[in-house]
N, C-alpha and C positions, 0 to 999 in steps of 0.2 A: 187833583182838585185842590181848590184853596181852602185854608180853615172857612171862609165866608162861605162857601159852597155848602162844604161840608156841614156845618150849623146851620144852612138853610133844611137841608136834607134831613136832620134832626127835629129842624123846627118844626116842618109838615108831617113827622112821626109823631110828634107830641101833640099836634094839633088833633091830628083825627082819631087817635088812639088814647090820650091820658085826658081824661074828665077831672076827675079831684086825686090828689095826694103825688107820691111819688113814681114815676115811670118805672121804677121796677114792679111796682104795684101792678102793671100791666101787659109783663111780659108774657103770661099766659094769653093774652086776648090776642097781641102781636101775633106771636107764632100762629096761634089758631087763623086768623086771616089771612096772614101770608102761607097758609100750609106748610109751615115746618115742625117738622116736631122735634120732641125736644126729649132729651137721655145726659142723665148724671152716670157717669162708666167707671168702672173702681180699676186702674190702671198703677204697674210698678212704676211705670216713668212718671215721678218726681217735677220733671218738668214741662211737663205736658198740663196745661191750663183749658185749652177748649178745642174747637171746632166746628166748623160748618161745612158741611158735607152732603153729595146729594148720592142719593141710589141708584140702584142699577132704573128703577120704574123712573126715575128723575125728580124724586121725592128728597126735600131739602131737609137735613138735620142740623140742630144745635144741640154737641155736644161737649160736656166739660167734665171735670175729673169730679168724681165723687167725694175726692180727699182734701178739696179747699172748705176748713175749716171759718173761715170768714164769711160771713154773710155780705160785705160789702165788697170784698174780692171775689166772690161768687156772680154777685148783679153784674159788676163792672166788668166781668168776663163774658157772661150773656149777653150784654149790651154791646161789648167789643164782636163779637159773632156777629148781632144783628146791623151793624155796620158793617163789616163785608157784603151784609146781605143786601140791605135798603141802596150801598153805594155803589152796589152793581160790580164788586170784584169777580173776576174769573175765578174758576173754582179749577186748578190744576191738579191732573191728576182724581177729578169729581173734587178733593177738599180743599180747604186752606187750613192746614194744621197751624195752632200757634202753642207756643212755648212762653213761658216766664216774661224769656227777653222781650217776645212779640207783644204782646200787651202787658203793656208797663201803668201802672196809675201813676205815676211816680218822674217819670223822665220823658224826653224827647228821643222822636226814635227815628234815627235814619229811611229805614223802607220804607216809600211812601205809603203804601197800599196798611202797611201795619199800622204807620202814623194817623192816615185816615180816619182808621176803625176806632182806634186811642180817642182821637180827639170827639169822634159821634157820638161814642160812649159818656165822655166826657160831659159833651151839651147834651147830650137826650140824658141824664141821671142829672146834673146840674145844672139846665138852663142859664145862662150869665143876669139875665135882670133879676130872676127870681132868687138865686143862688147870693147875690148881690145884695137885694134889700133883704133877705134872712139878715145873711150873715149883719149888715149893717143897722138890723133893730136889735139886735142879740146886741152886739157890742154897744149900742147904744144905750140898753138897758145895765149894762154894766156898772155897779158905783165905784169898781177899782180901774175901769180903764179913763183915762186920761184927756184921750186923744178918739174922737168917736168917728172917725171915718179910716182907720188903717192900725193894725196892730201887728205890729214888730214884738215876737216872741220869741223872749231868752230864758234861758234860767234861772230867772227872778221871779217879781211879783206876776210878769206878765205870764207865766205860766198858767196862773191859778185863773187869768181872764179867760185863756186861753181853754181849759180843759172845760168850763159848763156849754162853752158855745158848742165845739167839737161833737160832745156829748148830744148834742140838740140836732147840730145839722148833720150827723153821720147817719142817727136815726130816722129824720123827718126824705134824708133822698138815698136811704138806703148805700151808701159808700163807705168804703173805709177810710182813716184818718189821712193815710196816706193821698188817696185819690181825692180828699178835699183840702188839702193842705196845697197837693200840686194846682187846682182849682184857682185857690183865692191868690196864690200867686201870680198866675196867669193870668188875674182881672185887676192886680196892679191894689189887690185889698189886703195883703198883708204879707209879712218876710216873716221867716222863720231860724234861728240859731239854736236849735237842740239838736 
């Protein structure tokens, strides 16, 4: 599928399912409609991040490790799930286990099928207009930033613009700094040098 596919496929997720706030807000209501359910697993393997899986009755699960301590790598891992799910991936072997490598907030990922889920996740937690004019009233209300439509962040002053926005939009869509940093990169609103 294309990213434009793919964002479409988000965007009728967020239509019918998110009313006010952020789509992590609403991961309960998702799974409940689509009948999956859902299990946090305390698991040795370290690199094991999530899954969706269906049962022997052909009962669909999302499951992820009980040991990501981040809330925002937490959402962004349930959401990379519900993108396998919504984009109609095969489930080999009933799952599609994913690891560290496979959902990345952070990078570009060769498998398509993992890229996929990356990127759904990506726009169903971030929508691009919405994620857009945030980020671009934030930095506009800023009296140290400069330049109000793009911020290029080094280890300078622009740090310190840098960290109240962060702070605002990691909490208002539920991600980590990482999977919004990779975000505004990818919408051509800001570069990063730390």
């Amino acid at each position: 599928m294309t990213n434009e596919e793919v964002e479409a496929v988000s965007f009728e997720v967020l239509t019918k399912y998110v009313k006010r706030g952020g789509a992590y807000k609403a991961f309960q209501e998702i799974m409940t409609a689509m009948q999956i359910k859902f299990r946090e697993v305390a698991t040795a393997e370290d690199s094991f991040l999530g899954a969706l899986t269906a049962g022997n009755n052909g009962t669909r699960y999302i499951m992820i490790n009980k040991n990501i301590d981040n809330e925002g790598r937490k959402n962004f891992t349930i959401a990379h799930e519900l993108g396998h799910h919504f984009l109609q991936h095969d489930l080999h072997s009933n799952n599609l286990f994913c690891t560290e490598d496979a959902i990345s907030e952070n990078k570009y990922l060769k498998d398509p099928i993992e890229r996929e889920a990356n990127y759904f996740a990506t726009c169903l937690l971030m929508p691009a207009e919405t994620v857009k004019s945030a980020f671009l009233a934030c930095l506009g209300n800023s009296h140290k930033a400069k330049i109000k439509d793009f911020l290029h962040v080094k280890n300078d002053y622009t740090f310190g613009i840098w960290k109240p926005i962060c702070s605002n939009l990691t909490k208002r869509y539920g991600v980590s700094e990482a999977a919004l940093r990779f975000r505004l990169q990818g919408l051509q609103l800001a570069k990063f040098d730390f």
